[in-house]
C-alpha positions as CSV (number, residue, x, y, z in Angstrom):
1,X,136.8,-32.3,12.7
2,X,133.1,-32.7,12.5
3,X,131.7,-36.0,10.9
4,X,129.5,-36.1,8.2
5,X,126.9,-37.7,10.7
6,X,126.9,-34.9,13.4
7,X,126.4,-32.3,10.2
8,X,123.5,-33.9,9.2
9,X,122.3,-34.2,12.6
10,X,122.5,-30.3,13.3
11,X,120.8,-29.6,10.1
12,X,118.1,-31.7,10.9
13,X,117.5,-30.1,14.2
14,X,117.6,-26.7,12.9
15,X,115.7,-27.6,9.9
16,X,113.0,-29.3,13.2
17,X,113.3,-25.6,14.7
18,X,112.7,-24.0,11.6
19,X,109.4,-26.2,11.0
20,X,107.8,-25.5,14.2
21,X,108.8,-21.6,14.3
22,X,106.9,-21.5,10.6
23,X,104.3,-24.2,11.7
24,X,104.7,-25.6,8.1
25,X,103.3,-29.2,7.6
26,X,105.9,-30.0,4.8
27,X,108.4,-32.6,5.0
28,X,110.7,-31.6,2.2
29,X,114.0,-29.2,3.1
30,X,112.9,-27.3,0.3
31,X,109.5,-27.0,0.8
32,X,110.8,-25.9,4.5
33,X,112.9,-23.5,3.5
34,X,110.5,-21.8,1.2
35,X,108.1,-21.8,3.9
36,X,110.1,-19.9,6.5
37,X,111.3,-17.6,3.4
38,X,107.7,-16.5,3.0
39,X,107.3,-16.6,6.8
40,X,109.7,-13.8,7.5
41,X,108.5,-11.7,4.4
42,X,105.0,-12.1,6.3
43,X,106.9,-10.8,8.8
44,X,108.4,-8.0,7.4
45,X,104.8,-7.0,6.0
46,X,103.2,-7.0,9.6
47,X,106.5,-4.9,10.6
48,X,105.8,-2.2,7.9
49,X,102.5,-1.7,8.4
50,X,102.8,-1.5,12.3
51,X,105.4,1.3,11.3
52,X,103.2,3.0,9.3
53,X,100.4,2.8,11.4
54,X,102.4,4.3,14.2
55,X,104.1,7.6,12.3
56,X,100.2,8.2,11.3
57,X,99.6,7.9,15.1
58,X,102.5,10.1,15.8
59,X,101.1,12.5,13.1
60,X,97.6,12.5,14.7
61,X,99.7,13.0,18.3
62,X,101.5,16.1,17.1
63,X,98.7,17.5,15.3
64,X,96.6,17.5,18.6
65,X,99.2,18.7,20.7
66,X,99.4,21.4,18.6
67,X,96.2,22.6,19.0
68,X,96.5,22.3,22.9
69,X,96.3,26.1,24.5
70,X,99.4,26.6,26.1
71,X,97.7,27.3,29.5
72,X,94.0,27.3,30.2
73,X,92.2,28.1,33.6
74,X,89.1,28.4,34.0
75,X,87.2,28.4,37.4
76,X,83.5,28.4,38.0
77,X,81.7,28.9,41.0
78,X,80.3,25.2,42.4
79,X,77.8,26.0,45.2
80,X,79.8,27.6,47.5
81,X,82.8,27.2,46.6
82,X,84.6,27.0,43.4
83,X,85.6,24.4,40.4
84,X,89.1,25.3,39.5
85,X,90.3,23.7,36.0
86,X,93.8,24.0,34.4
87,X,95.5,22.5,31.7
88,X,98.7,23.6,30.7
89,X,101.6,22.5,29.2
90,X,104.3,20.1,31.3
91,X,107.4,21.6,32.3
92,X,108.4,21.6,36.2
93,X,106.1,20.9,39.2
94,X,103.0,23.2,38.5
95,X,100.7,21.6,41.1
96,X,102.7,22.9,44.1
97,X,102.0,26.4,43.1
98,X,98.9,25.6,42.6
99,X,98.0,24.6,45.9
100,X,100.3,27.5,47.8
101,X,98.0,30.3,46.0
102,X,94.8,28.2,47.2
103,X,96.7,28.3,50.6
104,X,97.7,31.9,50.3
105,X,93.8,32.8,49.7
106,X,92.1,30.4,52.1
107,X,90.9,28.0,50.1
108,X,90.5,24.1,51.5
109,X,90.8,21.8,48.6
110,X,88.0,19.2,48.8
111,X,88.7,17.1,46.0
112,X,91.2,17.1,43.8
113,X,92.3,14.7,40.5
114,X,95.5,15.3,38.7
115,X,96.5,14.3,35.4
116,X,99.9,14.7,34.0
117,X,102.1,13.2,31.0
118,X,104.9,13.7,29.1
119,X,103.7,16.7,27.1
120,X,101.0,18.6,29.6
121,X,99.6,18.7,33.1
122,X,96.4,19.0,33.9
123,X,94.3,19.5,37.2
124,X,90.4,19.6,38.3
125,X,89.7,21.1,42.0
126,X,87.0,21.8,44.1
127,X,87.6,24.1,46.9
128,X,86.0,26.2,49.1
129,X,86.6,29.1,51.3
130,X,88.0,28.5,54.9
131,X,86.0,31.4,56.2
132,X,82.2,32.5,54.6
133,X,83.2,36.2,54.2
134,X,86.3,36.2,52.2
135,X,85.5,38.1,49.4
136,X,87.0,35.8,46.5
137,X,85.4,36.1,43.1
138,X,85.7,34.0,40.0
139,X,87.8,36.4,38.5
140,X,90.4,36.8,41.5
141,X,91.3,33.2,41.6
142,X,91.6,32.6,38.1
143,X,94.4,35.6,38.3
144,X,95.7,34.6,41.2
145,X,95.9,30.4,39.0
146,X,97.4,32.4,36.1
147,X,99.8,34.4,38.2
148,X,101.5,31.6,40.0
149,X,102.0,29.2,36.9
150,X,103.7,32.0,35.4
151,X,106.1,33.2,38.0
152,X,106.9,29.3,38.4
153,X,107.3,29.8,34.8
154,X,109.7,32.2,34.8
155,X,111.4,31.2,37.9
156,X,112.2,27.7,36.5
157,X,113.0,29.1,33.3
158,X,110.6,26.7,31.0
């Protein structure tokens, strides 16, 4: 059996812990105890409004993504060569693609910067034509862009 003394000890300590965890300056156990009750309703305050706060984030999210296009290129001519944009939305490995059709039409990829999440993928290029004479217009790459996201598309089954 426990003795009285080791019972009062443990309180004590725990009644310590609880002190410091509520950083109250009372010496009372009552005074203690009320202190870490309206600690942890502080608490629960702070922990409500932190949810709330973040299903009116995930509201804002949603709305957004919502009015994301499902696929966007758009390619400009950039001296001589071009600036190649696409945003679309995530779903399989869309850059490869990408990069074959600007291989497939003789384009060298100068710079490039990537961006991809959880919900879309996005990419900025500029390239330019391996050869002077080629031929490419505006309008050829961006159906050539469109044509390949959408046969990975299909193939993938996305």
């Amino acid at each position: 059996m426990v003795s009285r003394f080791q019972r009062r000890m443990a309180l004590r300590r725990k009644l310590h812990i609880l002190k410091n965890l509520t950083s109250s300056k009372s010496v009372k156990r009552s005074s203690i105890i009320a202190d870490a009750i309206l600690y942890i309703y502080k608490l629960s305050l702070k922990l409500e409004a932190i949810k709330r706060e973040l299903s009116i984030l995930e509201a804002i999210k949603r709305e957004y993504l919502q009015h994301l296009p499902k696929r966007e290129v758009k390619v400009e001519e950039a001296g001589k060569g071009f600036l190649v944009k696409v945003i679309c939305e995530k779903g399989g490995d869309k850059l490869v693609p990408i990069l074959e059709v600007f291989e497939k039409m003789g384009l060298i990829v100068l710079n490039a910067r990537v961006t991809s999440c959880n919900l879309y993928f996005g990419l900025e290029a500029i390239v330019v034509a391996e050869e002077e004479q080629c031929g490419l217009d505006v309008d050829n790459v961006t159906q050539q862009i469109v044509e390949a996201i959408d046969r990975h598309v299909k193939v993938k089954g996305i």
